[in-house]
Phi, psi and omega in degrees: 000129169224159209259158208234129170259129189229159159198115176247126171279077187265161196352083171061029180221124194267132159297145171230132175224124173256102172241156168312151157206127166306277183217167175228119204256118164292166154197159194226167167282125183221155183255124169259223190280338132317333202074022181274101167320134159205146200270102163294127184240114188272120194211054198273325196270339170281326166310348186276342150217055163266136179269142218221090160301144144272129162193136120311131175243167218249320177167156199294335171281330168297330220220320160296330182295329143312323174275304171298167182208169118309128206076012159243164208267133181236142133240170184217158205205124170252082192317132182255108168112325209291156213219000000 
């Protein structure tokens, strides 16, 4: 288990806070050629214990009519850049 330190300075008196942490996902900033910040989050070790199915679909007309249903509700998100 590791332990998380915190230290807050409230009116002229410095604090010490100790809590449990699970886990801590490093990350870093990286700038691109704009100079637009964006936050990379490594989250490589959770990954790792996530389950990761196999499956193929063969094609859509075939594979959708199985998944879909009449009455279910679809959205879609178009993410800009993401990876």
């Amino acid at each position: 288990m590791i332990k998380k330190l915190t230290l807050t300075c409230q009116m002229g008196r410095l604090e010490e806070k100790v809590e449990n942490v699970r886990i801590i996902n490093p990350f870093l900033i990286s700038v691109n050629s704009n100079g637009k910040p964006r936050r990379c989050d490594d989250l490589r070790f959770v990954n790792g214990y996530l389950s990761s199915p196999m499956f193929k679909m063969q094609s859509l007309g075939g594979d959708v009519p199985n998944v879909v249903h009449n009455g279910d509700e679809l959205f879609t998100r178009d993410l800009e850049k993401a990876f």
